[in-house]
C-alpha positions as CSV (number, residue, x, y, z in Angstrom):
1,X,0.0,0.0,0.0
2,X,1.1,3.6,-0.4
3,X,2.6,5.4,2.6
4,X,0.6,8.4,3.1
5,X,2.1,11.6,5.6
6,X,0.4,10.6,8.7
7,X,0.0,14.3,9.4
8,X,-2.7,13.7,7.2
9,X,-4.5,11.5,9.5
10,X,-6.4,12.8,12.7
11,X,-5.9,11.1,15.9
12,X,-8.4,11.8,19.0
13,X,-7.7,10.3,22.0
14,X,-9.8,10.4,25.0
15,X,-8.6,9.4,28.6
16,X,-11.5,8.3,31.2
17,X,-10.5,10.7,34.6
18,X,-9.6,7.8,37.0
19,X,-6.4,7.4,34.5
20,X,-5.1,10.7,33.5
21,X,-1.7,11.0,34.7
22,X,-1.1,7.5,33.9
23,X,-1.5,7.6,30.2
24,X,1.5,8.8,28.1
25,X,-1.3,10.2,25.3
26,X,2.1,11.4,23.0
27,X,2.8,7.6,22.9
28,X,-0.5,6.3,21.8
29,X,-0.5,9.2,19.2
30,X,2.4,7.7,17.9
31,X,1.5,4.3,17.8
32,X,-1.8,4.8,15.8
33,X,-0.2,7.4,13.4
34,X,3.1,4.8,12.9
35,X,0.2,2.0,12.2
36,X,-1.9,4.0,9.9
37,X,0.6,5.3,7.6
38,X,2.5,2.0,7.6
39,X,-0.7,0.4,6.1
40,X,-1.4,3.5,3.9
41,X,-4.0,4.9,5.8
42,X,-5.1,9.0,6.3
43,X,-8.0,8.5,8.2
44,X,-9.5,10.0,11.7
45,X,-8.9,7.2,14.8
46,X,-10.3,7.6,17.9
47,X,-8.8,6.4,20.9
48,X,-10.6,5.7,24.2
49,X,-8.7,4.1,27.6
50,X,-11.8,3.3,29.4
51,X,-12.7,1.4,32.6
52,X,-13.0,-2.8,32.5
53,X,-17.4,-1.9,33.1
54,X,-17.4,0.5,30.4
55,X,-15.3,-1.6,27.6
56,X,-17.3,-5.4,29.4
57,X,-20.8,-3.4,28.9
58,X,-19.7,-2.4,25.1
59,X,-18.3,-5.8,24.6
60,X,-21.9,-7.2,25.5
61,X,-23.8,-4.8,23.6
62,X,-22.2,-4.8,20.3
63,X,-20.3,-8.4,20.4
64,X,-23.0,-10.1,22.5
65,X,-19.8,-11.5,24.6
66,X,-20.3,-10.6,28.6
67,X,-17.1,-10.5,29.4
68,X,-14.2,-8.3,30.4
69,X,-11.6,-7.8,26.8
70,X,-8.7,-5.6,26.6
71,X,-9.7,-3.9,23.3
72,X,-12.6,-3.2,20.9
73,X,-12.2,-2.1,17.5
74,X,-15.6,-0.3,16.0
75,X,-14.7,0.5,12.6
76,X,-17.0,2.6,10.3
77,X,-16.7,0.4,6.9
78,X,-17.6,-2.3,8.9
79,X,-19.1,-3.8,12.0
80,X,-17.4,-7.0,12.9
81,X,-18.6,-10.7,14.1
82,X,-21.6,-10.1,16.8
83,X,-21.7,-14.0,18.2
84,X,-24.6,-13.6,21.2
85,X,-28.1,-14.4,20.9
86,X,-30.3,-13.3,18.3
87,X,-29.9,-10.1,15.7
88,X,-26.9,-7.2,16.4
89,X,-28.3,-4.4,17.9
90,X,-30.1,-2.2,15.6
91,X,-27.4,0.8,16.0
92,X,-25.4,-1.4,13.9
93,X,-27.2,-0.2,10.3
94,X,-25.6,2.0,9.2
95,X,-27.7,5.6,7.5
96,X,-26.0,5.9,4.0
97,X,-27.8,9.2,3.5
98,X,-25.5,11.0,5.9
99,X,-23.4,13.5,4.8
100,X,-20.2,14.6,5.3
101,X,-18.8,18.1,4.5
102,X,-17.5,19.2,1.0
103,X,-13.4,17.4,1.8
104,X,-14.6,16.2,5.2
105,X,-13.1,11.8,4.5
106,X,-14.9,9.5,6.9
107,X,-13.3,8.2,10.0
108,X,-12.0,5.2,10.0
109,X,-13.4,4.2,13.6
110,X,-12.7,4.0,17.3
111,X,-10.5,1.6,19.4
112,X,-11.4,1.7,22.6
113,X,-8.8,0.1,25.5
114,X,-9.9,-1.3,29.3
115,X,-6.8,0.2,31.4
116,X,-7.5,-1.9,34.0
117,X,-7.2,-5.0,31.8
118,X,-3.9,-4.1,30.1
119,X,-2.6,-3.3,33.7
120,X,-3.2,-6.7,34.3
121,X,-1.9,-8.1,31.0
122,X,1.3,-6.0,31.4
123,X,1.7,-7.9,34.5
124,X,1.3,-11.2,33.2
125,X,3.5,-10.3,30.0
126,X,6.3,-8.6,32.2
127,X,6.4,-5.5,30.3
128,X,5.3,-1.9,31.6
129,X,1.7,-1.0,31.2
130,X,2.9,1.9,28.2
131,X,3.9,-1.1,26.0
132,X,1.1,-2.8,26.8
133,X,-1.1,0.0,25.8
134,X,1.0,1.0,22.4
135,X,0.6,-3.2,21.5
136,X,-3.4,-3.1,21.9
137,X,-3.4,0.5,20.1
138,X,-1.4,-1.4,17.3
139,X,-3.6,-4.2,17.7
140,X,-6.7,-2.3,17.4
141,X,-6.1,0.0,14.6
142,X,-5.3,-2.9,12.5
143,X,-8.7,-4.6,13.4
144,X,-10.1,-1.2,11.9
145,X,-8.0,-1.4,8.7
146,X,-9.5,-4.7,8.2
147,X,-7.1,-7.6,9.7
148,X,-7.8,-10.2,11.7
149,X,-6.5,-13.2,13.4
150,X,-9.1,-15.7,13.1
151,X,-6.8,-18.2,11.4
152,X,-3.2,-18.9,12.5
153,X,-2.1,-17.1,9.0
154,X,-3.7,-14.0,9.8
155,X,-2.6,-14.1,13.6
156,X,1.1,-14.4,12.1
157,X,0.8,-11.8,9.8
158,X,-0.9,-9.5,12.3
159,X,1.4,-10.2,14.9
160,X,4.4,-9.2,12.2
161,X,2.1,-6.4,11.5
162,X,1.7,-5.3,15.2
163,X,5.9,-6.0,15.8
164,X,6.7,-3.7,12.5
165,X,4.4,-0.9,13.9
166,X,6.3,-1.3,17.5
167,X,9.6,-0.9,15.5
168,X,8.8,2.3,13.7
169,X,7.3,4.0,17.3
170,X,10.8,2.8,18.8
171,X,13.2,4.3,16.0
172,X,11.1,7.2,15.9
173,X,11.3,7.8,19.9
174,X,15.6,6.8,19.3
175,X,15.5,9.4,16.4
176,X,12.8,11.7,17.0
């Protein structure tokens, strides 16, 4: 894919109160701009570090899963794998008479991250909770792009994916 600036892209993150302070928001910047332009992508993210009941109760809404995760991925172009009872909630249609403003480009969605949960995770992974965060903001971008890792291909290739976006944050931080 081509390698657009990504200058071009806007990135909004959001940090929930109880973790302000904790959350290098520079770094997650960075992450999601090195993974959009390194898949060719100039599109608006949104980035939300959330509590473990906000991201469970979203999880359960718009996956049908009731349980705690340590990142959703709501992308725009498409709405991903709802696997509880009965039909996705109706939010999920999407109103294709909405318009955007003359050079306004649609977002490309919102990756939203339980704090709590990659605490935890950094723990069990013995890494700091800032590389936990950057991996799941790598992770989750990606899902909005469009990759997945439902097979064991496409968990490789993501996880080469999610280790090439790492490398570009890291020279960038050595080389500024």
């Amino acid at each position: 894919m081509g390698s657009p600036n990504s200058q071009n892209a806007d990135v909004a993150v959001q940090v929930f109160d109880e973790f302000e302070g904790l959350v290098r928001v520079s770094r997650l910047d960075a992450v999601c701009r090195a993974a959009l332009e390194q898949e060719g992508v100039a599109r608006q993210v949104s980035l939300v570090i959330a509590d473990d009941d906000t991201v469970r109760a979203l999880n359960a809404k718009y996956r049908g899963l009731d349980a705690t995760t340590d990142v959703l991925s709501f992308g725009f172009d498409n709405q991903g794998e709802y696997y509880g009872e009965g039909d996705a909630p109706s939010e999920w249609s999407t109103d294709d008479s909405f318009v955007l403003p003359p050079g306004e480009a649609a977002g490309l969605g919102e990756v939203i991250i339980s704090y709590p949960q990659a605490t935890r995770q950094a723990r069990e992974r013995g890494r700091s909770v800032e590389e936990e965060l950057a991996h799941l903001v790598a992770h989750g971008v990606l899902h909005l792009i469009g990759h997945d890792h439902m097979s064991d291909a496409e968990e490789l290739a993501m996880n080469s994916k999610e280790r090439s976006i790492m490398a570009r944050v890291m020279e960038t931080d050595r080389y500024g």
